[in-house]
C-alpha positions in Angstrom: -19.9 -17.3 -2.1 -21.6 -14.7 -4.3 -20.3 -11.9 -6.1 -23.1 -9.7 -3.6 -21.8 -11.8 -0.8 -18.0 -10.4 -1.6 -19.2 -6.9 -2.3 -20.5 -6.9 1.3 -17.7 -8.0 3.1 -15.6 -5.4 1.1 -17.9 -2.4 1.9 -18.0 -3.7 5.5 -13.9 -4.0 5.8 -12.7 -3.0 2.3 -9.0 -3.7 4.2 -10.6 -7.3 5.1 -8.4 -8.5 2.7 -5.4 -7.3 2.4 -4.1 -9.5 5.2 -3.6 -6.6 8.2 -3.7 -8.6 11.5 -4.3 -6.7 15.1 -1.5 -5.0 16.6 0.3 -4.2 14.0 1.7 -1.0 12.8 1.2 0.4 9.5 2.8 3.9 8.1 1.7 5.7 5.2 3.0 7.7 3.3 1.5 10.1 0.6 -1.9 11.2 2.3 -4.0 13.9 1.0 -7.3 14.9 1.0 -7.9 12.7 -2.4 -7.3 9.2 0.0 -10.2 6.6 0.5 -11.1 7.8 4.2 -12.7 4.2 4.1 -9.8 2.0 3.2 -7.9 4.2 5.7 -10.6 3.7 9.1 -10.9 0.0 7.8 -7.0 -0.9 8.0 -7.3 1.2 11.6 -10.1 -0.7 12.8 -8.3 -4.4 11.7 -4.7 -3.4 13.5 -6.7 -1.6 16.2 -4.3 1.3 15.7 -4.2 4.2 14.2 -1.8 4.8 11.0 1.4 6.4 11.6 3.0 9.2 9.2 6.3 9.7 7.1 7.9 11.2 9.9 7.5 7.7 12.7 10.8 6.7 13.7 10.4 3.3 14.3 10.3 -0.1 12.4 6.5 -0.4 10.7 4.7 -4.3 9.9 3.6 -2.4 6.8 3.0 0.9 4.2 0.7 1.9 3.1 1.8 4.0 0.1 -1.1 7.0 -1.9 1.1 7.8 -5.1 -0.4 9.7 -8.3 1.3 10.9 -11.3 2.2 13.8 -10.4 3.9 12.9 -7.3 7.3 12.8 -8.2 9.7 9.5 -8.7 7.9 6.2 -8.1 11.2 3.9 -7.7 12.2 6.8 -5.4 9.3 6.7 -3.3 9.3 3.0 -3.2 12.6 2.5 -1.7 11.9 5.1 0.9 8.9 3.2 1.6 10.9 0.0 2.2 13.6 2.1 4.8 11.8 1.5 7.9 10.0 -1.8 7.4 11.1 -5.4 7.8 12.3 -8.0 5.3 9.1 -9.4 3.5 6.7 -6.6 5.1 4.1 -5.6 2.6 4.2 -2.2 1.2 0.9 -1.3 -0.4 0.9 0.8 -3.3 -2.3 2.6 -3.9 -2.4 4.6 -7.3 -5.7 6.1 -8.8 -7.6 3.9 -11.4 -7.6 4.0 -15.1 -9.3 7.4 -16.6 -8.4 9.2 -12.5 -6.3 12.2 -12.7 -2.9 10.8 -11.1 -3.4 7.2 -13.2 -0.1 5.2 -13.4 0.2 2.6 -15.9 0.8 -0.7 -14.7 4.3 -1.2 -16.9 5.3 1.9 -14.5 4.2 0.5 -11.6 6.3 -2.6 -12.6 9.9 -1.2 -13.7 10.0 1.1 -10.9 8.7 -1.9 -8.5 11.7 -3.9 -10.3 14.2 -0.8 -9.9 13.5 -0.5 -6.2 13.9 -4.4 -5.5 10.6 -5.2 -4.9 8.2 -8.4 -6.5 4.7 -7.5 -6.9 2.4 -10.7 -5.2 -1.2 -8.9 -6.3 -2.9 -6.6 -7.8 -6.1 -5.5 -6.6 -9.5 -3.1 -6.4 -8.4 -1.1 -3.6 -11.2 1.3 -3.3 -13.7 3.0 -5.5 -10.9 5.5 -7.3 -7.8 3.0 -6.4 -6.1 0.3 -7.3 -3.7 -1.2 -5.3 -0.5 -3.8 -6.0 1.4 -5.7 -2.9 5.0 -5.3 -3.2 7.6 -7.5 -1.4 11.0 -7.3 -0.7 12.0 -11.0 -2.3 13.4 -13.8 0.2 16.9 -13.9 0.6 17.4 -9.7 -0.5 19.6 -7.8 1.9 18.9 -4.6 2.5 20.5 -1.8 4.3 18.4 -0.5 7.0 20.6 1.9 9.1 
């Protein structure tokens, strides 16, 4: 496949490849007007749902997780990310690109991913102004959900 051939598919489902399947329900967590509207309609249109918010009470397949600089504690953010998710689901954190206002390094992204027992799988080009990395709560980690 070409490099145009990719590029297509991305701008047709950027989300295409992040692995969302129909059905399932994904939360995010740190929306603001700076999001990729996009990425967002593209994950909606794959799980045929719309995303839920911070405040859903109930188990999510995935997260969906905006996060700039200036946002506060990353390890913090990442566990809370990880309270109302299964073993294994994905939590996708999307920080903005090198040279954005709200850039993370990646040796950031890493210790607090570390810190908040999570592996990181992938990075990624998430959208025009984002990156994105797939964390994952390792096999065999117990965690304390409720």
């Amino acid at each position: 496949m070409s490099a145009t051939a990719d590029h297509a598919e991305e701008r047709t489902n950027p989300a295409a490849r992040l692995g969302f399947q129909p059905g399932q329900v994904v939360q995010e967590i740190g929306y603001d007007d700076d999001v990729d509207q996009e990425l967002r309609e593209s994950i909606e249109e794959i799980t045929g749902q719309e995303l839920v918010d911070e405040d859903y009470g109930d188990v999510a397949d995935a997260v969906v997780l905006w996060f700039r600089d200036d946002d506060g504690d990353l390890t913090d953010a990442l566990v809370d990310a990880t309270t109302m998710i299964d073993e294994g689901a994905p939590v996708w954190l999307l920080t903005p690109k090198t040279g954005r206002d709200g850039y993370i390094e990646p040796s950031e992204i890493g210790e607090a991913s570390q810190t908040a027992g999570l592996s990181q799988t992938k990075s990624f080009n998430a959208a025009k102004d984002w990156t994105g990395s797939r964390l994952v709560t390792p096999k065999g980690a117990r965690s304390s959900k409720r």
